[in-house]
C-alpha positions as CSV (number, residue, x, y, z in Angstrom):
1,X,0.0,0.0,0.0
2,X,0.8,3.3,-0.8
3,X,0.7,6.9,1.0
4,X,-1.3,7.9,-1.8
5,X,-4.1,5.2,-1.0
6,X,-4.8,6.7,2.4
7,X,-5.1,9.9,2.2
8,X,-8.1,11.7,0.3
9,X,-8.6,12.0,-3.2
10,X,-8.1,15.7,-4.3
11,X,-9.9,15.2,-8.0
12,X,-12.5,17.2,-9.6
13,X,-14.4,13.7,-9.4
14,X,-14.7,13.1,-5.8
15,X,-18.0,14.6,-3.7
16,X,-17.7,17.6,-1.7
17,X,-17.1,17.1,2.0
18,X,-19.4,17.9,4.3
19,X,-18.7,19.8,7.2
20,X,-20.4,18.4,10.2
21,X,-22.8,20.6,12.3
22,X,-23.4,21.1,15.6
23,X,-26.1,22.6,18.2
24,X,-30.0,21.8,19.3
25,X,-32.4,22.5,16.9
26,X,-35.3,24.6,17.8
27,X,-37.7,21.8,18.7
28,X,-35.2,20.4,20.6
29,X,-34.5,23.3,22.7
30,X,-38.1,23.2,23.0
31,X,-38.9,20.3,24.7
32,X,-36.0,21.1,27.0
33,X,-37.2,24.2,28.4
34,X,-40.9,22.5,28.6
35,X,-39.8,19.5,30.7
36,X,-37.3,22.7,32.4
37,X,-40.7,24.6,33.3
38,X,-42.8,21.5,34.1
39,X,-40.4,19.9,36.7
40,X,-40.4,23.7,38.2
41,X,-44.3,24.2,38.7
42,X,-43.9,20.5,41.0
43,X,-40.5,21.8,42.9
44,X,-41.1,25.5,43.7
45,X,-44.5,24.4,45.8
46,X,-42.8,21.8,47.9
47,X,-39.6,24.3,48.4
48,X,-41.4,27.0,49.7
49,X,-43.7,24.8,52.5
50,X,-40.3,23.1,52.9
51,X,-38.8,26.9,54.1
52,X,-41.9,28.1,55.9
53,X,-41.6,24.7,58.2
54,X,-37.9,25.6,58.4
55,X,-38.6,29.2,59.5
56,X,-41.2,27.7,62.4
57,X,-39.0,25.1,63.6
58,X,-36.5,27.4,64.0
59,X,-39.0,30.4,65.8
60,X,-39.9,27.2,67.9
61,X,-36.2,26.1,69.1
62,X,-35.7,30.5,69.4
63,X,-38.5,30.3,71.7
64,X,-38.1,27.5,73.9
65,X,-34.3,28.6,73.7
66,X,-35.0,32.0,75.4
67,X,-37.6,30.6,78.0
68,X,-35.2,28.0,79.0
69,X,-32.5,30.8,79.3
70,X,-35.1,33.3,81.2
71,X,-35.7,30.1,83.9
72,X,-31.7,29.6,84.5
73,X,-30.9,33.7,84.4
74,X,-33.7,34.2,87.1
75,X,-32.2,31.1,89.3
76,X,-28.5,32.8,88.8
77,X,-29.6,36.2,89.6
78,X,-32.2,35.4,92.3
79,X,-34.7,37.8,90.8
80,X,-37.8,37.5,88.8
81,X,-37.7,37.6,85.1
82,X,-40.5,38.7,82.3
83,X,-41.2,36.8,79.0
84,X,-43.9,39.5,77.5
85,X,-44.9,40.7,74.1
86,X,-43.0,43.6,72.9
87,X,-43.8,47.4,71.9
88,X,-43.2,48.6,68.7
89,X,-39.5,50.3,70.4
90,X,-38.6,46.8,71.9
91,X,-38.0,47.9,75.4
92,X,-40.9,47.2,77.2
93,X,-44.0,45.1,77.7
94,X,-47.8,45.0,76.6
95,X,-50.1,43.3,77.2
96,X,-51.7,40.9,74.4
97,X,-52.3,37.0,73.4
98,X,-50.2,37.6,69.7
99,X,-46.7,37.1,70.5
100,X,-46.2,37.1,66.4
101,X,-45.0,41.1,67.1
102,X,-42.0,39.5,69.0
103,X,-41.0,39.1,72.5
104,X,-38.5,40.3,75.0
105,X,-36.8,39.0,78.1
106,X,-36.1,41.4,81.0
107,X,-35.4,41.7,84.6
108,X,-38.7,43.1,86.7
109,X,-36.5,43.4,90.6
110,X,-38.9,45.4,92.1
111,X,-41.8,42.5,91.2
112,X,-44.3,45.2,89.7
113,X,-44.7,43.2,86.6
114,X,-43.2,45.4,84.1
115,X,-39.5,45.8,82.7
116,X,-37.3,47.7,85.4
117,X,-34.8,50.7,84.1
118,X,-31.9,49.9,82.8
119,X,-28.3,50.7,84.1
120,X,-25.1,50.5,83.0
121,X,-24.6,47.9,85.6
122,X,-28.0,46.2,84.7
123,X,-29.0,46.3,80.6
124,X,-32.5,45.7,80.1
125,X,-34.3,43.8,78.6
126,X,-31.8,41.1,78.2
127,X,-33.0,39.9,75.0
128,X,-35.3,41.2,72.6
129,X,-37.1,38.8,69.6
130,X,-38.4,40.9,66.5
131,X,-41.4,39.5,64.5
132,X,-41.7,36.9,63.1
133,X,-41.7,36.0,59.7
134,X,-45.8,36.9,58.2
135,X,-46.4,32.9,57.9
136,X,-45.9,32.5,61.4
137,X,-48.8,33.3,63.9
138,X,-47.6,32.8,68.1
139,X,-50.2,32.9,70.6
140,X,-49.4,32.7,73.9
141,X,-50.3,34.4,77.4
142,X,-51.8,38.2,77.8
143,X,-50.3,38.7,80.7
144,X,-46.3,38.3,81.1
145,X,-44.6,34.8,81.9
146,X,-42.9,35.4,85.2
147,X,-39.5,33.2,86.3
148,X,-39.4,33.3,89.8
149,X,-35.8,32.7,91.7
150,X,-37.0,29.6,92.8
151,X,-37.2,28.8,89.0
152,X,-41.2,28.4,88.9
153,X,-43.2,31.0,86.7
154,X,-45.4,32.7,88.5
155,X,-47.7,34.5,85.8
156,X,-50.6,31.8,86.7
157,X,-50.4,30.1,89.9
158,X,-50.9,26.7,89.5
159,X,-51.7,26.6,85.4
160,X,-49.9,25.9,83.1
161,X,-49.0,28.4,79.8
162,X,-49.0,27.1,76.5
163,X,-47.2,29.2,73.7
164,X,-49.1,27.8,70.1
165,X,-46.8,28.2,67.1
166,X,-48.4,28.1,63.6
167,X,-48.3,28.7,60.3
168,X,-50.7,30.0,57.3
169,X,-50.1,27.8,54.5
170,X,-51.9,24.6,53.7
171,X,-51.1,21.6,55.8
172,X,-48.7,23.9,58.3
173,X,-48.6,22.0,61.8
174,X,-49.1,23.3,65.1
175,X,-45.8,23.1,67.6
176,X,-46.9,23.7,71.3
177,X,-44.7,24.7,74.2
178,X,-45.7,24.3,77.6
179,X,-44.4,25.8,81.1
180,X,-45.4,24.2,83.2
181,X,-46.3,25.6,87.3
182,X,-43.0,24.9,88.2
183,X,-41.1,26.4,85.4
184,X,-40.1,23.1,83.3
185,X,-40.7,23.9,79.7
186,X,-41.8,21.0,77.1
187,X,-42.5,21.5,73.7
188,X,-44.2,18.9,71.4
């Protein structure tokens, strides 16, 4: 065999070559971006209940986080504590069953059932919550949730308070949190 043999023949006789093409063609691209927008509509549903339960398990653990923490700083600094609703300013309490506006934590010394002053010493409140996020509804107490030094809440004698956390979209489930007369706190 010969050189010649392999390589292509360069006469007037032989076809043109054809260069090959590449890309999608339009109906290709088509279906692509149809299956694309189909598999969307089903995802972008179960994403968004998929945050909203995020956001109120995590209001839920925030919650029972700063009740637990209320509970231990009134047992260290052998004074009563107030879980309340907060104002609009976040520095003080009011009175109300929708905690969805946010809550605050705050010394109350002097046992008159509101936030005491704050010093330089003493800054209070101790913590302060903003709303929560518009799918989120928190009912709770109207009056404030009192930790006694002795570590029981006060705010009710011998009932217990329920905090309900819920949400507003279809098939949302309640989370309850209970503190109980003595000042343990469950949640279920």
């Amino acid at each position: 065999m010969k050189l010649r043999d392999f390589l292509p023949s360069l006469s007037a006789h032989s076809p043109p070559s054809r260069r090959r093409q590449y890309g999608f063609t339009l109906i290709e691209l088509m279906v692509v971006v149809s299956i694309g927008a189909i598999l969307a509509a089903i995802a972008v549903p179960s994403l968004r209940d998929t945050l909203n339960d995020f956001r109120q398990k995590s209001a839920h653990s925030l919650l029972v986080s700063d009740l637990t923490q209320a509970r231990g700083e009134a047992i260290k600094r052998n004074v009563r504590l107030l879980v309340c609703v907060r104002n609009a300013a976040g520095d003080a309490c009011v009175s109300g069953t929708d905690w969805q506006a946010g809550w605050l934590v705050c010394l109350d010394a002097d046992a008159d059932g509101a936030c005491d002053t704050a010093t330089a010493a003493l800054p209070n409140p101790i913590i302060v919550r903003p709303a929560l996020d518009a799918v989120l509804t928190l009912t709770g107490p109207a009056t404030p949730l009192r930790f006694n030094a002795n570590s029981s809440q006060g705010a009710t004698g011998s009932t217990a308070v329920t905090f309900t956390l819920a949400g507003t979209w279809s098939g949302a489930v309640s989370r309850v949190i209970t503190v109980a007369p003595t000042g343990n706190i469950s949640k279920s």
